[in-house]
Backbone as CSV, one residue per row, in Angstrom:
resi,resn,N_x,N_y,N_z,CA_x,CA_y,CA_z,C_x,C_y,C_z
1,UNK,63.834,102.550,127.481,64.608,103.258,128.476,63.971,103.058,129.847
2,UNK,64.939,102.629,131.218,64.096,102.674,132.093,65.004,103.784,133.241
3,UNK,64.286,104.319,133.943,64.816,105.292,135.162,65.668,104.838,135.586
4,UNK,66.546,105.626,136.713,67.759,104.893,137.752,66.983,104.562,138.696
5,UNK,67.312,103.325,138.870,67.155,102.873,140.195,67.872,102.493,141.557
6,UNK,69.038,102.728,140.906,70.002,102.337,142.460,71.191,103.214,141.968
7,UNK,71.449,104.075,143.267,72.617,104.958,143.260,73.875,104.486,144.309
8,UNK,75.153,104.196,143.376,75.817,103.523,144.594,76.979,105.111,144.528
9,UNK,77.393,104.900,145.908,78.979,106.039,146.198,79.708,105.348,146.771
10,UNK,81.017,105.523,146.122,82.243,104.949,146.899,83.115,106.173,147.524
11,UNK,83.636,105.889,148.949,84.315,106.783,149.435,85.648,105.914,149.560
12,UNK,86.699,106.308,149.059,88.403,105.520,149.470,88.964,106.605,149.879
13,UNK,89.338,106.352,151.093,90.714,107.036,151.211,91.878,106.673,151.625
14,UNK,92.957,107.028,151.124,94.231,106.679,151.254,94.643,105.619,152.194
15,UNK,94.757,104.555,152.413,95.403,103.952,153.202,94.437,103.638,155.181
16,UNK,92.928,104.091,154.468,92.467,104.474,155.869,90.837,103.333,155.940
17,UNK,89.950,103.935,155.367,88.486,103.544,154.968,88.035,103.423,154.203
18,UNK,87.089,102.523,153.486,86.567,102.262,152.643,84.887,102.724,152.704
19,UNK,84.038,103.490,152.148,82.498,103.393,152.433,82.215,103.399,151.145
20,UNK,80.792,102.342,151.297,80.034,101.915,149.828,78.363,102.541,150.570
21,UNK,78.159,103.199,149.514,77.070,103.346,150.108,75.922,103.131,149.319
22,UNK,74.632,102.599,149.108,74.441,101.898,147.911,72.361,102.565,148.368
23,UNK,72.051,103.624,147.383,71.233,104.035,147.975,70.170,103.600,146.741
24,UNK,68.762,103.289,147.079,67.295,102.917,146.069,67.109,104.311,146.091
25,UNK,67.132,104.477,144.538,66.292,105.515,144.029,64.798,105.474,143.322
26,UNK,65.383,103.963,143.307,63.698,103.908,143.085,62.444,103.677,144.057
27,UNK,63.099,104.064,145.090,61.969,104.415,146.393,61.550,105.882,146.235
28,UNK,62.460,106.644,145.557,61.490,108.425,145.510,60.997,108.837,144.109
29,UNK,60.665,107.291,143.202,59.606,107.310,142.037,58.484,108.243,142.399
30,UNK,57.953,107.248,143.203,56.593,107.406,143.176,56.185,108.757,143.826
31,UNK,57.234,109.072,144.834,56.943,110.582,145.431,57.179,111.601,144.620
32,UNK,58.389,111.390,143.590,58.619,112.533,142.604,57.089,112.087,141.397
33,UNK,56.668,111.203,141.050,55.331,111.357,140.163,54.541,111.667,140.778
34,UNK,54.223,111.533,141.910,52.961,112.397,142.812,53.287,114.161,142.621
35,UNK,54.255,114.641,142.879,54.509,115.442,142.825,54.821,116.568,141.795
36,UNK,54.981,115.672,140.411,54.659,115.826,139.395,53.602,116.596,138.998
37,UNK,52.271,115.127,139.778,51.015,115.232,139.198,50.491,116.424,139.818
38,UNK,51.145,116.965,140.996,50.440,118.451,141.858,50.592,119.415,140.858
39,UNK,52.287,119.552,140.536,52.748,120.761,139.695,52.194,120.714,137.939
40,UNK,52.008,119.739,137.859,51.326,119.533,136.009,50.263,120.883,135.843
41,UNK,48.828,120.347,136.645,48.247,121.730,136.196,48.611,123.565,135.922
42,UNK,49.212,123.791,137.008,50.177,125.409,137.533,51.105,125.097,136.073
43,UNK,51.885,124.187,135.518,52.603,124.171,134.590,51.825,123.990,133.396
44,UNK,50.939,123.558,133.066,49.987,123.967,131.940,49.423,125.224,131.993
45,UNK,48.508,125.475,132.701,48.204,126.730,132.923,49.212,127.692,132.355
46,UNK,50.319,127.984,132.974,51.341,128.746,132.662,51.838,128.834,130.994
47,UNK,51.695,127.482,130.796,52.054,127.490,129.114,51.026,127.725,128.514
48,UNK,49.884,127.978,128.323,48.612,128.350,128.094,48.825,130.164,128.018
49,UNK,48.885,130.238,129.637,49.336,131.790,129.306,50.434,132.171,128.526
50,UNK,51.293,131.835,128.235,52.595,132.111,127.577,52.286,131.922,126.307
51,UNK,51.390,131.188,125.903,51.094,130.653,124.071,50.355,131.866,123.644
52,UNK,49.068,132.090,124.550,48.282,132.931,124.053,49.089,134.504,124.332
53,UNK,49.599,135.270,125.396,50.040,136.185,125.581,51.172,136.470,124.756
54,UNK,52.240,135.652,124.681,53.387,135.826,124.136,53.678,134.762,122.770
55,UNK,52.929,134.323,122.333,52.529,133.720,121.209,53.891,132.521,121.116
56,UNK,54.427,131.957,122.194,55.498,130.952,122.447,55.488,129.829,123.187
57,UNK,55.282,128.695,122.368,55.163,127.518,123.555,56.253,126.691,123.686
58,UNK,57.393,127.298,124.042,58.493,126.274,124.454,58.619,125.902,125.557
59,UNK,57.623,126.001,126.343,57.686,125.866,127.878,57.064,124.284,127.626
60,UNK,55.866,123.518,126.796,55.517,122.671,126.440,56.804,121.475,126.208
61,UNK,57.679,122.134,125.691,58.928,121.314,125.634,59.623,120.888,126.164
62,UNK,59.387,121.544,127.646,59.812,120.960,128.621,59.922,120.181,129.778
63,UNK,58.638,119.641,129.100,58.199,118.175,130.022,59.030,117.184,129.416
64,UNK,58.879,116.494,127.805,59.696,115.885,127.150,60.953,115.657,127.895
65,UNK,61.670,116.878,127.926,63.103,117.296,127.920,63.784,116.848,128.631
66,UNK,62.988,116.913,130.252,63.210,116.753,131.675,63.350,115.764,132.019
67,UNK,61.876,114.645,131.097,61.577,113.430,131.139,62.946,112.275,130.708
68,UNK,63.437,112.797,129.465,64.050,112.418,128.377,65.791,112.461,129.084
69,UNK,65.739,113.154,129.765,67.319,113.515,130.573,67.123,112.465,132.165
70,UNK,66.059,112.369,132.359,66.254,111.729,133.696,66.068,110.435,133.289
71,UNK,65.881,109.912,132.223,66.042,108.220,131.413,67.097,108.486,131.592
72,UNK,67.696,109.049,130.603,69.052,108.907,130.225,70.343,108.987,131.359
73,UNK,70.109,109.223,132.429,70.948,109.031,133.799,71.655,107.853,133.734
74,UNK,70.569,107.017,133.557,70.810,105.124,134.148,72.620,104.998,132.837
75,UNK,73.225,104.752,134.187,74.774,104.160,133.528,75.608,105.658,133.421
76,UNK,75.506,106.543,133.974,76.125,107.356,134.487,77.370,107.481,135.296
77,UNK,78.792,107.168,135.588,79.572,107.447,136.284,80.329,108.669,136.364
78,UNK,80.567,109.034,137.667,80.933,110.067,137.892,82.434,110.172,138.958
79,UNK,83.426,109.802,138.516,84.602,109.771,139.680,85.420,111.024,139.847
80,UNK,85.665,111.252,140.677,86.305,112.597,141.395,87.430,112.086,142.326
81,UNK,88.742,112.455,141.756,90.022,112.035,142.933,90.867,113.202,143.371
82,UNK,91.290,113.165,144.525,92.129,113.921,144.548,93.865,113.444,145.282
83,UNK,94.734,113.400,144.412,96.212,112.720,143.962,96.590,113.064,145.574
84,UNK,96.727,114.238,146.002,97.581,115.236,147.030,96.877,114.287,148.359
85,UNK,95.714,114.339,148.373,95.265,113.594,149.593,94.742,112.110,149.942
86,UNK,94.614,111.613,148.232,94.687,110.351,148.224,93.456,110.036,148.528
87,UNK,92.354,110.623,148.210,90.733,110.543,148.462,90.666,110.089,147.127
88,UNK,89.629,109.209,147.052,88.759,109.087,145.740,87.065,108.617,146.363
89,UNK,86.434,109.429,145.283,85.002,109.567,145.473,84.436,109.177,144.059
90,UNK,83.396,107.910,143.942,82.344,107.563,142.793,80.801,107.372,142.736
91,UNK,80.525,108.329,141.845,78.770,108.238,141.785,78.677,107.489,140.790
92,UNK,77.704,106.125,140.742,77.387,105.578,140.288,76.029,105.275,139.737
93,UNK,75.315,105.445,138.563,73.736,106.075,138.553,73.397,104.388,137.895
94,UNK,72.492,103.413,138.711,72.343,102.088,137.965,70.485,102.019,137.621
């Protein structure tokens, strides 16, 4: 499985403009894993307290989870039209 890396949007409207807008997502990798790596400890910690206090570690599960859903993006479409005004809008997750 690999991450998204390129997010494209199409804007059409009726009879008027066309915009493609074609954005790298894989330029805010590395800032979202830095950022990661700040919040990891405060998020262990926390599940630590929660295991021992409340004898529940599903908070542990939710690194996996998070991880496992933001793979799964890549090939994502998302189109939104509307008939009356003749707009159409597409997110595209590549």
């Amino acid at each position: 499985m690999m991450p998204p890396s390129l997010l494209r949007i199409y804007i059409e409207d009726h009879g008027r403009s066309r915009i493609r807008l074609w954005l790298p997502v894989i330029v805010l990798w590395p800032i979202g894993g830095f950022l990661g790596l700040l919040i990891l400890p405060v998020f262990l910690l926390a599940s630590g307290i929660m295991r021992f206090v409340y004898h529940q570690n599903w908070l542990l599960y939710t690194i996996p989870a998070v991880a496992r859903l933001i793979l799964e993006l890549r090939g994502l479409r998302i189109c939104v039209s509307n008939q009356a005004a003749g707009t159409k809008v597409q997110f595209i997750i590549d």
